[in-house]
N, C-alpha and C positions, 0 to 999 in steps of 0.2 A: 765503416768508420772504426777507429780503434776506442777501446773499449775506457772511459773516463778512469780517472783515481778516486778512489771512494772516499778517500778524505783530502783529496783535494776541494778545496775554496768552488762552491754553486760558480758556473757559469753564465756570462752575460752572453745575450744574441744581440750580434753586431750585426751589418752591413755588409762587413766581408768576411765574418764567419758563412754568414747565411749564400755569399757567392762562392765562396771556397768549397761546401761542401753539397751544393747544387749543380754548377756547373762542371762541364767535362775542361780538361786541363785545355783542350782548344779554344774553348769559349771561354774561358777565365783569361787567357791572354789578351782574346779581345776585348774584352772587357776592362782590362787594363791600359788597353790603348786608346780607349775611347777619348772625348772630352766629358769636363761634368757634365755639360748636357743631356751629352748621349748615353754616359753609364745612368744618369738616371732614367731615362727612357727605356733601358735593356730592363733596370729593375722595377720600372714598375709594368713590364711586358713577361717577367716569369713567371710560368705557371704552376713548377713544380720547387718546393722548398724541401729541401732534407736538414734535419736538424738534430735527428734519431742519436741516443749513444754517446753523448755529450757532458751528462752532469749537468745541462742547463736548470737552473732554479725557480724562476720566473720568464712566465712567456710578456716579453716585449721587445718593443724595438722595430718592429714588423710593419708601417705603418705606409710605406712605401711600396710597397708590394701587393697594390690592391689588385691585380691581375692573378692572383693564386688561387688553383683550383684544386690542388694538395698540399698537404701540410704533415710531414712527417715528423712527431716530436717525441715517438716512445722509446722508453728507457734513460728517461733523464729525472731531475729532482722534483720535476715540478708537484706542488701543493694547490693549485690554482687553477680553474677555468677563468683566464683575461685574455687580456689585449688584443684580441680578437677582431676588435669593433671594424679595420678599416679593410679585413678580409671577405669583402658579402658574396665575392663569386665561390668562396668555398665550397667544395662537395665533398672530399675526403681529408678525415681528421683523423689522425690515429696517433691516441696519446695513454695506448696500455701501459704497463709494467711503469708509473708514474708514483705520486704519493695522494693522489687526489682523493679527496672527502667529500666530496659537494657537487654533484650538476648544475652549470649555472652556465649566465653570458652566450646561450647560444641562440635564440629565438632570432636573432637579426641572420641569421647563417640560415635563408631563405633558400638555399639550394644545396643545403648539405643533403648527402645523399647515402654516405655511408662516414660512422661514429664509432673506433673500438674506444673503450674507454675499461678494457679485461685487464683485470691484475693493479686495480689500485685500491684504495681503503674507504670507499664507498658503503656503506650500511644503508642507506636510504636512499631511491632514487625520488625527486618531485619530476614526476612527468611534466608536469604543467613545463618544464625547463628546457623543453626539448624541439625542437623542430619539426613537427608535420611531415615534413620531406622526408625526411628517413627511411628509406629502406630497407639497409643494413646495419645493426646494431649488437655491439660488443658488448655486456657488462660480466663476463665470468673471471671468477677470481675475486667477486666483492660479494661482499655479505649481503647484499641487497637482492639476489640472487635464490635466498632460501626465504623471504618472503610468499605465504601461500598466493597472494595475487597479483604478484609479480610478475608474470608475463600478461593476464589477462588485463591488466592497467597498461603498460606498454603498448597490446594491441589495440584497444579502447581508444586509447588519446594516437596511435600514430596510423593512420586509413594506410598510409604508402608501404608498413615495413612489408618485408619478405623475409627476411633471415636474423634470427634473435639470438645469440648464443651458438652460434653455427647450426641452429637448426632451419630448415630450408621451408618455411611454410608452405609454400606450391607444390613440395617433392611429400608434404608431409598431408594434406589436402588431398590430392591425388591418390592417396593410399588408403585415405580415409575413403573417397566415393568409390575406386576399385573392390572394397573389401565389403563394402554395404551394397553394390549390385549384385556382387558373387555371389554372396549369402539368401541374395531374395531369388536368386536363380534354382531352377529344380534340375540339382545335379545327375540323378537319378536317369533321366531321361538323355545328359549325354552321355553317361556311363554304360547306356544298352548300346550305345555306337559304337564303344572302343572293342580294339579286337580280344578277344577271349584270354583267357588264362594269365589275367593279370590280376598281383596283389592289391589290395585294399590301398597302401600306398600309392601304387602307381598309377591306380586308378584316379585315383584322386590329382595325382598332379597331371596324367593327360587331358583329364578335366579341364583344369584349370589353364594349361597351355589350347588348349580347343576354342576357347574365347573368341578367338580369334573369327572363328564363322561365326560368332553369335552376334556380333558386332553391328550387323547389317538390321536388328532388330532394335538397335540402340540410336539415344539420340545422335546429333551431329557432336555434339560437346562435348558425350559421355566417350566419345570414338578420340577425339583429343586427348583429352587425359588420360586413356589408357593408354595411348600412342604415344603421349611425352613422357610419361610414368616410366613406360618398357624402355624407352631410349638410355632414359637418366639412370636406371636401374642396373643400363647394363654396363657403365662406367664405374659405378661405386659412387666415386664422387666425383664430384662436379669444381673445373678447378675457377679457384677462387678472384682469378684476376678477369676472368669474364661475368662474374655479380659484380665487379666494379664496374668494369667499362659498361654494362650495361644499365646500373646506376649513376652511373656519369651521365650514358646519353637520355635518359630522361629527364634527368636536370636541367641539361642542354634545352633539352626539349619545352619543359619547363619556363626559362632565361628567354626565350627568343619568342613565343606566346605573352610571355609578361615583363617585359623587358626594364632594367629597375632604371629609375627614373634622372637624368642628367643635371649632376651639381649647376646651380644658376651660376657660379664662376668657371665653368667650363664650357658655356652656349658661347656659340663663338658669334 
């Protein structure tokens, strides 16, 4: 999208701003073709909303759309967590680089699954605000951020997160039981294995690379994690559109176990 005017006038979210900048130029013809009937059936069957980049000022208008299971709205005016209400299959929100103060309005977002909310003017987060579901969660770039118990209140209230600030709890867990079985291990005794005339360094890291026999003396679990650990480790990082879709399919997973419940004006 190209990039708003800073002082141009906050924009409103229309109907066909929202199909304009969602759909590919092939579906937006059909979608012009349709009858009302049928364009209204196309919108409320989209899943994905791009809205990103815009200068929008207030999120509404969206109410149509209750089939959305992304919501893309960062880098616009907004000051506000709203209009949200008629979005429940929501799973990914991403409304960083925003002007927002306040966590609010999202406990009905029963299958959000991933929230950046990085780069707005946040000072306080109230947990209590937030959805259980969560997985993946953005707030850097807010002051809320240098709060001493600030992650340990996020972890507290959300059992599902995995990743806080792009830190990767599982990758960081994993490193933690790796580093505390090594330590309790007597390195000494593989170090009469390795072959001679090696330094003190290298001793130390064939050590550590030797794990690998020691293995067969550990639990089943401890053998996982160091197995996912070494994998992940030898990527760097891990890229970030596979913690979505895997937060996505737990949602899924989620939505079809507990399936929300059919408006009495839609029981046919």
């Amino acid at each position: 999208s190209e990039l708003y005017e800073p002082d141009a006038p906050p924009k409103q979210i229309t109907l066909r701003l929202v199909m304009e900048l969602s759909l590919t130029k092939a579906e937006l013809r059909e979608f012009d073709a349709e009858t009302a009937e049928g364009a209204l059936q196309k919108t409320q069957m989209l899943k994905t909303i791009r809205l990103d980049w815009q200068g929008i000022g207030e999120i509404a208008g969206l109410e149509p759309f209750e089939s959305a299971e992304t919501l893309y709205l960062q880098a616009n005016r907004i000051t506000r967590i709203e209009g949200l209400e008629s979005l429940r299959r929501l799973q990914f929100l991403a409304l960083q680089m925003n002007e927002i103060v306040k966590v609010e309005n999202l406990l009905h977002l029963t299958e959000l699954g991933l929230l950046d909310l990085s780069k707005n003017k946040i000072a306080e987060v109230d947990v209590q605000q937030l959805p259980e579901s969560l997985s993946i969660l953005n707030f850097r770039g807010n002051a809320c951020t240098e709060a001493p118990d600030y992650q340990s209140r996020l972890r507290a209230r959300l059992p599902e997160l995995e990743e806080l600030d792009g830190v990767d709890f599982k990758k960081e867990d994993a490193t933690s039981n790796l580093s505390r079985n090594w330590n309790a291990v007597d390195k000494t005794t593989i170090e009469e294995d390795l072959p001679a005339g090696l330094s003190a360094p290298e001793k130390g890291l064939a050590a550590y690379w030797k794990r690998a026999e020691m293995q067969a003396g550990m639990s089943s679990d401890m053998k996982e994690r160091i197995e996912a650990y070494s994998i992940e480790s030898l990527g760097n990082t891990e890229d970030f559109s596979q913690r979505v879709e895997a937060a996505t399919a737990r949602s899924k997973a989620r939505r079809e176990a507990n399936p929300l419940p059919v408006p009495k004006d839609q029981i046919p």
